[in-house]
C-alpha positions in Angstrom: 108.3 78.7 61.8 105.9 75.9 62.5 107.5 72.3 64.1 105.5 69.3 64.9 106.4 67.6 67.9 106.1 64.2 66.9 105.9 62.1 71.0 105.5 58.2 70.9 104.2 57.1 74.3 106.4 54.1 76.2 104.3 51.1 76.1 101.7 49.9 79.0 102.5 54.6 80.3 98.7 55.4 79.9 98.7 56.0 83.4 101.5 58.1 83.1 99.6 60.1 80.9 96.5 60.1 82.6 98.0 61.3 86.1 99.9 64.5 83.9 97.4 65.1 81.7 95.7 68.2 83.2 99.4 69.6 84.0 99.5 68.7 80.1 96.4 70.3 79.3 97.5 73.6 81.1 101.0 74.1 79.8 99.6 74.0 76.3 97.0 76.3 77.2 99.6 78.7 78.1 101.5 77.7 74.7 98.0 78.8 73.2 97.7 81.6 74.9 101.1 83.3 74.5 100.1 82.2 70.6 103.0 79.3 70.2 100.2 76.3 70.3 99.2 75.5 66.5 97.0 72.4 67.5 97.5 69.4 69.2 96.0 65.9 70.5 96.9 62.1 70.8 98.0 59.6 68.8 95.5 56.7 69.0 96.0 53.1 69.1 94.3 49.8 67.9 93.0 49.6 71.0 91.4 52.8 71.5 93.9 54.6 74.0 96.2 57.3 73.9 99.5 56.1 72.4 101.6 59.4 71.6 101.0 62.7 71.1 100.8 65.5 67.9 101.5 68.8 68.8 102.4 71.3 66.5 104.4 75.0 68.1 105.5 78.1 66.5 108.9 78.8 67.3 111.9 80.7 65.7 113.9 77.4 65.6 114.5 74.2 65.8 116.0 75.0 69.8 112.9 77.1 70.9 110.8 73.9 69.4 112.9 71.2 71.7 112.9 74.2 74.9 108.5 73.9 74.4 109.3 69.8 74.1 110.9 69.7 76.6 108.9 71.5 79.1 106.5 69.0 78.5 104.9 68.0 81.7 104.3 65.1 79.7 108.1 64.7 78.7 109.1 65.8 82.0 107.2 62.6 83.3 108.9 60.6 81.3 105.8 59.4 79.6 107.5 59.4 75.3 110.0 56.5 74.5 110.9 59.3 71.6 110.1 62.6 69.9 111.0 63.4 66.9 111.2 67.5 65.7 110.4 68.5 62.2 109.8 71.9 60.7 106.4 72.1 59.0 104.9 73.9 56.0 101.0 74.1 56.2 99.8 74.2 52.7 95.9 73.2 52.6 93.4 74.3 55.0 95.7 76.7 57.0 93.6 79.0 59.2 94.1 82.8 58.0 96.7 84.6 59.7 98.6 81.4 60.4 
């Protein structure tokens, strides 16, 4: 089953984010390549910058989802005020085989 992993950054964290990101960037290249990573990127703001994060997981349930959340090095940080879990159906434009 597909969950999104729905991360709203803390206000004023982009350096937060921007001293994890390549830990970031590597843990969900692992995610990709043991084939759990569905896509991913940033929320952005008004203003331009990263503000949260969108990443969407393959996992058998709702646990195995918040185990990938929280290994995070972005969560692990403490760089989102919340994330919020939800099981997703994709519908339109799913890649074949998804």
């Amino acid at each position: 089953m597909i969950f999104t992993l729905i991360c709203k950054d803390k206000p004023g964290n982009v350096d937060v984010r921007l001293a994890n990101r390549p830990a970031h960037v590597d843990y969900l290249m692992a995610l990709d390549k043991a084939g759990k990573l569905k896509f991913a990127g940033p929320f952005i703001g008004e203003d331009g910058k990263p503000m949260g994060s969108l990443v969407a997981v393959e996992a058998d349930d709702r646990a195995g989802a918040e185990q990938i959340a929280a290994g995070d090095p972005y969560a692990k940080a403490g760089l989102f005020a919340s994330t919020e879990i939800l099981p997703w159906n994709w519908v339109f434009k799913a890649p074949e085989g998804n």
